[in-house]
N, C-alpha and C positions, 0 to 999 in steps of 0.2 A: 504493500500500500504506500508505505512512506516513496520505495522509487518510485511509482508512478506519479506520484506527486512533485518526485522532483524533477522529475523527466516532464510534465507539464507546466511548471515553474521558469525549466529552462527554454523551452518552445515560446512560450510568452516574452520572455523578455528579450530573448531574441528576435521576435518578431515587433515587439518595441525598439529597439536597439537599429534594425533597418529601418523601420518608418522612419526615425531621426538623421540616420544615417542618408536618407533620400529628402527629406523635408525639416524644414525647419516649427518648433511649437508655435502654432498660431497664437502672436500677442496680443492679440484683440477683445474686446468685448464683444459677443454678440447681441445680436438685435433683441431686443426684451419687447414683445408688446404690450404690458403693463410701462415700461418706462422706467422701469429699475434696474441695477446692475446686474448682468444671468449671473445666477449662483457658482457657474462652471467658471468664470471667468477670473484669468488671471489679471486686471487688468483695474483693480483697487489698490488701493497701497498698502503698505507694510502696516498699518495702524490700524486695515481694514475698514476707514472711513470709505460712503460708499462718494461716487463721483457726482459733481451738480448734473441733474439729471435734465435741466434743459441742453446740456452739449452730450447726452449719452447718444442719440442717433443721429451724431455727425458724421459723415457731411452730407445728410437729408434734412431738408426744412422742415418748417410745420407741416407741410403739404405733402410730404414723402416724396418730391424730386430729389435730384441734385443740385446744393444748394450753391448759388452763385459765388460766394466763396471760395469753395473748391474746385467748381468749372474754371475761376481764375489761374487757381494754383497749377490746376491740371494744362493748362492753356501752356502757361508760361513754362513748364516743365518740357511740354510739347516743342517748343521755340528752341530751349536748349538742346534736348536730347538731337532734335532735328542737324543743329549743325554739329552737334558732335559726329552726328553719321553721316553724313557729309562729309565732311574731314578723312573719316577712319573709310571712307568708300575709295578717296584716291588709290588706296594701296588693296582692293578689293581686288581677285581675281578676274581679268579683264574678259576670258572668255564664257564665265560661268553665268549662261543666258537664261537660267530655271526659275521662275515665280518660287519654289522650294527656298534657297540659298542665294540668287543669285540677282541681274539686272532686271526680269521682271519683277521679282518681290517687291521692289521699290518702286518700280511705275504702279502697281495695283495700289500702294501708299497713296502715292500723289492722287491717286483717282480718288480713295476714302479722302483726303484733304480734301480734297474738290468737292465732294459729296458735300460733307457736313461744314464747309465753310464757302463754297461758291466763289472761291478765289481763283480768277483765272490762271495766276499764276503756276498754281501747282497742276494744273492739266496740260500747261506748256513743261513742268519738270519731268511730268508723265512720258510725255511722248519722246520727249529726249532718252530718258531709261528705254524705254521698250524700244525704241531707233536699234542704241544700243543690243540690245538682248536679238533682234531680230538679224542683225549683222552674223551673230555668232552659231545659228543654227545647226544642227548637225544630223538630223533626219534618223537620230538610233531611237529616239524614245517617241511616244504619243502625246504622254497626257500633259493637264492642266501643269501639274504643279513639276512635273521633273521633263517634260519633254517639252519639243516644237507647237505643241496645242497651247500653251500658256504666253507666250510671247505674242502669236498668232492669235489669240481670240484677244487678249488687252490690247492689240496692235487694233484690230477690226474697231473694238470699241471707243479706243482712245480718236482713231480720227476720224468714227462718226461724228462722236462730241464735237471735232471742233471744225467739223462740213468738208473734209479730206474724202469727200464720196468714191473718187475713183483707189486712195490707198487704202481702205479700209475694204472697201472691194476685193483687192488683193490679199490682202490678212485673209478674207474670211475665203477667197477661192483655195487659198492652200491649205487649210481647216481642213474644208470639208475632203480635200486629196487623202490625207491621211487614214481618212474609213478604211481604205484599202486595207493597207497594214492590219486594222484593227479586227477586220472585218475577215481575210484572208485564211482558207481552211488550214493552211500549212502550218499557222502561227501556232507559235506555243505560249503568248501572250499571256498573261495573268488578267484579272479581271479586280483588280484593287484597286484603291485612289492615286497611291504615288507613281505605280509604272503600270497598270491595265488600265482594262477597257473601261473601268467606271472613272478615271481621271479623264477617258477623253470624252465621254458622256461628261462631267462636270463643265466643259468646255463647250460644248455644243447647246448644254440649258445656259451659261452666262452672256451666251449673245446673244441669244432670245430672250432674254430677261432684262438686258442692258440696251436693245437694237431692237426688240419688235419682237413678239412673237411667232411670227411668220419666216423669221431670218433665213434660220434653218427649217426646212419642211421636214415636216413629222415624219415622211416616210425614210427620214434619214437618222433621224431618233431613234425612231422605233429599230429600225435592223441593229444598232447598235443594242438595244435593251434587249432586244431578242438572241444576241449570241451572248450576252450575261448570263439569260435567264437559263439557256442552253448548258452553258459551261458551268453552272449550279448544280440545273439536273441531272446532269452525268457525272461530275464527281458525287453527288450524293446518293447516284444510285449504283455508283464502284464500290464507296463506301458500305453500301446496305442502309443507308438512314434515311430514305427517301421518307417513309412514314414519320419519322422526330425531326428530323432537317431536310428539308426538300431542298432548298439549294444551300450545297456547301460549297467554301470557295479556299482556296490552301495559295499560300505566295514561298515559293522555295523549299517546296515538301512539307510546310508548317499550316495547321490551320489556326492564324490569327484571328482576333475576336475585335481587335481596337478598330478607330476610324483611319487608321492611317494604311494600315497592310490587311484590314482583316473585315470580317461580316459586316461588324456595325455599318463601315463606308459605305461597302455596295447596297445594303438595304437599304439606306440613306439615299444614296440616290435612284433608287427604284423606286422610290414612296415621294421624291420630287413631284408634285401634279406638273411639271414640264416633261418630265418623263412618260405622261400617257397611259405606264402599264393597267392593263386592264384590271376591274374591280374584280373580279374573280379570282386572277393571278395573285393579285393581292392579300386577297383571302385566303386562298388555297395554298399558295406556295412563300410568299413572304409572310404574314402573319406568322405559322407554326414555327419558320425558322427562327426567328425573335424569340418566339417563345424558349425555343430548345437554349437559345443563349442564355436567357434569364436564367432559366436554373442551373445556368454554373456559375450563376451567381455565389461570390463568399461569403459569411455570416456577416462581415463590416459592412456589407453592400456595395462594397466594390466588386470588378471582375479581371478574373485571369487576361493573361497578355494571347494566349493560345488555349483550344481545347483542353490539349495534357498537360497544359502546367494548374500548377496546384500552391504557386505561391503568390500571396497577397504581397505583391510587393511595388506596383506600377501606378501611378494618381496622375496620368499624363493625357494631353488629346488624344496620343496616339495609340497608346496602352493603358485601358484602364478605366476608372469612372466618370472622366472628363467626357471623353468622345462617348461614352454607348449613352449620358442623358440626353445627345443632341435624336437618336435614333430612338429612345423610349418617348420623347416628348413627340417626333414626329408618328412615331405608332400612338401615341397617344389620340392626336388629332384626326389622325384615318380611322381609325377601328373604336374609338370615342369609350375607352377601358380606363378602365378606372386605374387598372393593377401596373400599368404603363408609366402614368403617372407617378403611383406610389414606389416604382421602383427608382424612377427618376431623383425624385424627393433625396432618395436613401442614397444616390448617388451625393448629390447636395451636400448631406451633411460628413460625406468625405472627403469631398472638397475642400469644406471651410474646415475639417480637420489636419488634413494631410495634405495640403495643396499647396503651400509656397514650399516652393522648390530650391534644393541647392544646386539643379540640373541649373538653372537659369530662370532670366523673366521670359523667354522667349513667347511661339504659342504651340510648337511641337509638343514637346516636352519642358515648358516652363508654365509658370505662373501667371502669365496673363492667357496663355489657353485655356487654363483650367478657369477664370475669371470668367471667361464668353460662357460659359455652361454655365456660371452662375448668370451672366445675362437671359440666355435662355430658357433660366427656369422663371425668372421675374416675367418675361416677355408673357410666358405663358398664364404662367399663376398672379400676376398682379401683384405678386406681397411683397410686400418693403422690405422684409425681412433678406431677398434676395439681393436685389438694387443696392441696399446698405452693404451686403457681405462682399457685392463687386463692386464697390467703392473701396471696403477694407482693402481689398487685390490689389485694386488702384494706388492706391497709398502707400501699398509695399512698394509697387515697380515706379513710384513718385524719387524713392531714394534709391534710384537704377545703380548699381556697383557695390554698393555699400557691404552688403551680407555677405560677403566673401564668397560668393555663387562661383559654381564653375564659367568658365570661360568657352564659351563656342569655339570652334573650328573658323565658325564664318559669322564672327559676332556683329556684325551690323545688316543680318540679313534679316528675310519678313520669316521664315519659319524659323530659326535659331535664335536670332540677335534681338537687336534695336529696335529694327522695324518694325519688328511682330508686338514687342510694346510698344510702340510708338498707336501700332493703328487700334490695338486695343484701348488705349487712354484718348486716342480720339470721336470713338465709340460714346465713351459718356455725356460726351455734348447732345445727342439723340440716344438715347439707349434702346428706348424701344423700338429705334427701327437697327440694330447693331447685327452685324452677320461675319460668324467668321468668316476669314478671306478664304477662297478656294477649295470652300466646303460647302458654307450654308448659301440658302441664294434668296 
């Protein structure tokens, strides 16, 4: 008795010992909606006096937005960070043309500037980046975020915006060239965000969503969702799980679960209503596979990085409880379940535990990725409780460097670096219209 006790003693603490080891204890108070200080909170002082409670759910007003004081702050942190990456971009990798890491990440930037400030300015820095990234081409990859489709669909976009009808013309004729590849029976192409077919599907809904919906015709949609839908049912019926998982999808012999290499993304983009897929499809073939995820669900309510693994150990967009709330909350809105939501919820409150990161602020694998899943759960549920907790985020990546975080590869980029807090801190100026870049649409 007593070893089994200590042999679960030691499994605990070692599984404390890595969350810390990957995340830093969140300092914060959470959101009370009585308006006192949550009993969990570290964040009273030594005397235990509790905090004046008109500044406990700062920096929300009385009205529960975000209150102009901190839209200031956040402003002017914007201004700076901005030239720092700028500066640290001189010495950037001249030929890395990827929305991932590279010269697009920063034109899809300047497009969120433009968005939420309407300053012409940054849609002329836009198209300068994507110039760039379009120069550097290399016709190995498809998709949005690591191939020729992301250069190529912000390229289309960027000079619709500013009446370049005949070059944006050309972005989008070499777009839709790419089907081939994607499309092609010989490929052995994977069907995930970062290097399959649902990253060139993400490409194909942003110009229709950016440019008209008519841009791309459906029937070029559609062939793409239908060799996903394809390349699901035959691994899953290789597998035998056609009954518990109807479409299963595996990137380098691994079946990943996150939004980056694994189910969560593709489902995600099959349940885009730009996507078309039929209601029944829906029903029959994505729904159950959702399902089969959720119950690998962990007791913390997070989820595994892959089917066989079995360690709670990932709080990331890519791996983990960040990305699957973005895909419980859209199964939520199709299939109108309640238990979509509540699982979502539970992701939530991993987040606000285990979610600043010492990976970095980035939005891969940092702290302001994890932060957009707390905007998506406020988008959906309205509760201030949410909005306040991605302010606290906010707040963290406000003191950018500080926490002796690890250091990117490619730190001034939109999925590793800078940018990626940059465009999430400029999300709070609108929040409820706020979408991760090269995911949500």
């Amino acid at each position: 008795m007593g070893d089994n006790m200590s042999k679960k003693l030691k499994l605990v603490s070692g599984a404390e010992a890595d969350m810390e080891e990957r995340s830093f204890l969140n300092p914060y108070s959470d959101y009370d909606h009585q308006g006192h200080i949550s009993p969990s909170s570290s964040a009273a002082d030594d005397e235990g006096e509790e905090e004046d409670c008109s500044s406990i759910h700062e920096p929300l007003d009385a009205n529960g937005k975000v209150s102009a004081a901190f839209q200031k702050k956040v402003q002017n942190k914007i201004k700076d960070l901005l030239q720092q990456m700028e500066e640290g971009l001189k010495t950037a990798d001249p030929h890395d043309f990827s929305t991932y890491t590279g010269w697009t990440g920063i034109a899809l930037l300047y497009v969120q500037l433009h968005r939420v400030s309407q300053d012409a300015a940054h849609l002329q820095r836009a198209l300068d980046y994507v110039k760039r990234a379009l120069r550097n081409l290399n016709g190995r990859k498809v998709t949005f975020l690591c191939g020729d489709a992301g250069p190529l669909a912000v390229g289309a976009v960027v000079h619709h915006r500013l009446g370049n009808t005949a070059d944006s013309q050309d972005c989008l004729s070499k777009l839709l060239q790419l089907q081939r590849a994607v499309l092609s029976p010989e490929s052995d192409m994977s069907d995930e965000l970062l290097y399959g077919r649902a990253g060139y599907l993400y490409a194909l809904l942003y110009v229709n969503k950016e440019m008209g919906p008519d841009t791309v015709d459906d029937c070029t949609v559609a062939k793409v969702v239908t060799a996903i839908l394809d390349s699901g049912k035959n691994l899953s019926a290789e597998q035998k799980k056609t009954e518990r998982c109807p479409l299963l999808y595996e990137w380098h012999k691994k079946q990943y679960v996150g939004a980056a290499h694994g189910l969560a993304g593709i489902y995600c983009m099959l349940m885009q209503p730009g996507s078309k897929v039929n209601p029944d499809v829906l029903s029959e073939l994505v729904r159950p596979s959702i399902d089969y995820v959720r119950h690998k669900k962990f007791r913390s309510g997070n989820y595994p990085s892959s089917l066989s693994n079995e360690s709670d150990r990932l709080v990331h967009w890519c791996h983990g409880a960040p990305g699957m709330v973005h895909m419980l909350l859209m199964a939520h809105k199709l299939f109108k379940e309640e238990k979509y939501l509540r699982d979502a919820v539970e992701c939530g409150e991993v987040i606000w535990s285990r979610g600043l990161l010492r990976k970095g602020y980035g939005i891969c694998h940092g702290t302001a990725g994890n932060a957009y899943a707390l905007l998506a759960l406020y988008q959906l549920t309205q509760e201030r409780k949410y909005l306040y907790r991605a302010c606290k985020f906010a707040e963290w990546c406000l003191d950018y460097g500080t926490h002796g975080c690890r250091i990117p590869d490619r730190p001034y980029s939109l999925f590793e670096g800078m940018a990626g807090a940059l465009h999430y801190l400029s999300e709070l100026a609108k929040p409820e219209a706020s979408r991760f870049p090269a995911f949500e649409l």
